[in-house]
C-alpha positions as CSV (number, residue, x, y, z in Angstrom):
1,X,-8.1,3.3,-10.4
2,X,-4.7,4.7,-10.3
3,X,-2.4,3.2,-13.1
4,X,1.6,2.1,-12.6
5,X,3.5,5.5,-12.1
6,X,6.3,6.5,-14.4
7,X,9.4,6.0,-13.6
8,X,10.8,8.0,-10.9
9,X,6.8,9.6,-10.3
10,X,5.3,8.2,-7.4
11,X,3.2,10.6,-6.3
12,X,-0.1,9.3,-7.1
13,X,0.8,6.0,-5.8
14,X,1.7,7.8,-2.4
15,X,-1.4,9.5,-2.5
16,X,-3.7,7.0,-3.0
17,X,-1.5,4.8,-0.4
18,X,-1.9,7.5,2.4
19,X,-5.6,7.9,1.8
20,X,-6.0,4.3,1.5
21,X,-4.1,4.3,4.8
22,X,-6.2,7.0,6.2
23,X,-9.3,5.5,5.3
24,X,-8.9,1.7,6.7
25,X,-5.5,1.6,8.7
26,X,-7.0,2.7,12.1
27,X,-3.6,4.7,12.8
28,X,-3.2,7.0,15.8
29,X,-1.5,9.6,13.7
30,X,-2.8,11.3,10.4
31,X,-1.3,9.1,7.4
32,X,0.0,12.5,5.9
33,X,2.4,12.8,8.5
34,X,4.4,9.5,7.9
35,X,7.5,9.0,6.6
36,X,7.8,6.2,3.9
37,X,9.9,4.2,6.4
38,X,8.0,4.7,9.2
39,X,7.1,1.2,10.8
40,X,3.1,1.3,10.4
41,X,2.7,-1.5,12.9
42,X,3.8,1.0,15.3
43,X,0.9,3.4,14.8
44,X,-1.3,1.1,14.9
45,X,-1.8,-1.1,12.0
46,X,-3.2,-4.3,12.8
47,X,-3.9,-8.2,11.0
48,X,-7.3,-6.8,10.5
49,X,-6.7,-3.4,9.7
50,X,-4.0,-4.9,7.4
51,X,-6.5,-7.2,5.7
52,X,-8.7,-3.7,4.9
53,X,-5.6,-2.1,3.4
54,X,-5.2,-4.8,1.4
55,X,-8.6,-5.4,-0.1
56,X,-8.5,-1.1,-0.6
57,X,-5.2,-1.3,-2.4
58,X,-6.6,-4.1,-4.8
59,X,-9.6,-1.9,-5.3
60,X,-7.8,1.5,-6.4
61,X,-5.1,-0.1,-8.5
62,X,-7.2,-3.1,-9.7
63,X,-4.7,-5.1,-9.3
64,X,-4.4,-9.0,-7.0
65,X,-1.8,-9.2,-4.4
66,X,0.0,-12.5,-5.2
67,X,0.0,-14.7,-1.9
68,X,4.0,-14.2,-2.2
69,X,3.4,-10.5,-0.7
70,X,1.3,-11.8,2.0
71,X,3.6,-10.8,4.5
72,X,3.7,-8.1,7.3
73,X,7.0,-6.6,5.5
74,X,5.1,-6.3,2.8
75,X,2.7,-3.7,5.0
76,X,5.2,-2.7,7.2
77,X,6.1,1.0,5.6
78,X,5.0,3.6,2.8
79,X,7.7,2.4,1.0
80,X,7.0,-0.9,1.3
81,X,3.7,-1.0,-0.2
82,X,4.5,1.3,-2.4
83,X,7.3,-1.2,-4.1
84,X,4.6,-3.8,-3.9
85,X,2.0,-2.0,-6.0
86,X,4.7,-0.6,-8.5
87,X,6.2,-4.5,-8.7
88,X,2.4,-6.3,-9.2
89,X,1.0,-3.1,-11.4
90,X,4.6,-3.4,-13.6
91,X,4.5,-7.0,-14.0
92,X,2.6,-8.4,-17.3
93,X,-0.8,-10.5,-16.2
94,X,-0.8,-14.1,-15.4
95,X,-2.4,-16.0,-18.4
């Protein structure tokens, strides 16, 4: 499990976003490669694929994705996820 990053330290969120991305994204092009902004629909990221990403990035960070984020923007980038994680890891459980 990889824990909410310090400020300004995202490394190990990237990381374990990339391999997570490596692992279940079925992308044509190596995850290491990507920019953060690169449009990962475009390289192949599909509903289903998305779906496995998900479920992966729940795993690692123990953490639920509200329905809110259930959107393709929310999977569209690096970046994109990666705010997603930091917001739902950073915010204090639901009682």
């Amino acid at each position: 499990m990889v824990r909410a990053p310090a400020p300004g330290n995202v490394r190990p969120v990237d990381e374990s976003i990339r391999s997570i991305l490596a692992e279940h994204g079925r992308l044509s092009v190596d995850a290491a490669q990507l920019g953060d902004d690169d449009d990962l629909y475009r390289v192949g990221l599909t509903s289903h694929s998305t779906v496995n990403v998900m479920l992966a990035l729940e795993d690692c960070f123990d953490i639920e994705i509200p329905d809110t984020m259930l959107r393709k923007a929310t999977f569209q980038s690096i970046a994109s996820i990666r705010a997603a994680v930091i917001e739902v890891t950073s915010s204090p459980p639901s009682a």
